[in-house]
C-alpha positions in Angstrom: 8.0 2.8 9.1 4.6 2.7 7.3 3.1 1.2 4.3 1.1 4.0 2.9 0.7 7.9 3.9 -2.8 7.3 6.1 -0.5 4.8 8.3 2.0 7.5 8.4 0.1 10.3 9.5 -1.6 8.3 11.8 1.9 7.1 13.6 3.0 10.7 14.0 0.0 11.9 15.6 0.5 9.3 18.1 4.0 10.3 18.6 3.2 13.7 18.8 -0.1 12.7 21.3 2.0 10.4 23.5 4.8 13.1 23.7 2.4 16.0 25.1 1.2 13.1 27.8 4.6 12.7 28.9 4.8 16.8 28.8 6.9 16.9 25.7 6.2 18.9 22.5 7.5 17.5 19.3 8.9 20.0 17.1 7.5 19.6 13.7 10.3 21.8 12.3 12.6 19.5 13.4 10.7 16.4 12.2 11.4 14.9 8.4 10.2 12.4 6.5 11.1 10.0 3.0 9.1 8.2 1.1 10.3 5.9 -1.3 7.5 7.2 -3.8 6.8 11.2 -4.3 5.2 12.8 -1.6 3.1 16.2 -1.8 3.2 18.9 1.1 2.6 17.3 4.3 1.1 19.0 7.4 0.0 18.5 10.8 -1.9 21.0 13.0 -1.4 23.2 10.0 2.6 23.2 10.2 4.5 21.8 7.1 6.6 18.7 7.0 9.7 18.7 5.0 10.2 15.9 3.0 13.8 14.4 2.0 15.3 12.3 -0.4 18.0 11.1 1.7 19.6 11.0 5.5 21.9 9.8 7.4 21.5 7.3 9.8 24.2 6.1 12.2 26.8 7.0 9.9 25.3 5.5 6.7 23.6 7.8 4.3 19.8 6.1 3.3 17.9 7.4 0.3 14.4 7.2 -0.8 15.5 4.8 -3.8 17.6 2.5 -1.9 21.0 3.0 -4.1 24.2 2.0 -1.8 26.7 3.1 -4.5 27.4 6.0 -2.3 28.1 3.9 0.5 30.2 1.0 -1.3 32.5 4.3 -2.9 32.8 5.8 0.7 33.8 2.7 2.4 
């Protein structure tokens, strides 16, 4: 979690730094984000990051604007 995109970007490039020192490669197709206020194209080493509005997340669905109506209906 990060308070602001600079913070953001900043944790996933160490992520993605400490991963190739371990011999990993983080795949940035793979890798999503939310942000709980709009969020323009993202990139990192000039691949795109998709952005979402909503995931799931050991079996409870978490959106940007924090609305557990879905969640309260399904259970």
């Amino acid at each position: 979690m990060a308070e602001n995109e600079e913070e953001l970007k900043s944790l996933l490039m160490k992520v993605k730094e400490d991963h190739e020192k371990a011999g990993l490669k983080l795949n940035i197709q793979k890798t999503k984000i939310m942000a709980s206020s709009p969020i323009t194209s993202w990139q990192i080493d000039g691949e795109t990051i998709k952005t979402v509005t909503d995931f799931l997340f050991l079996s409870s669905k978490i959106t940007a604007h924090g609305d557990w109506n879905h969640e309260i209906k399904r259970h």
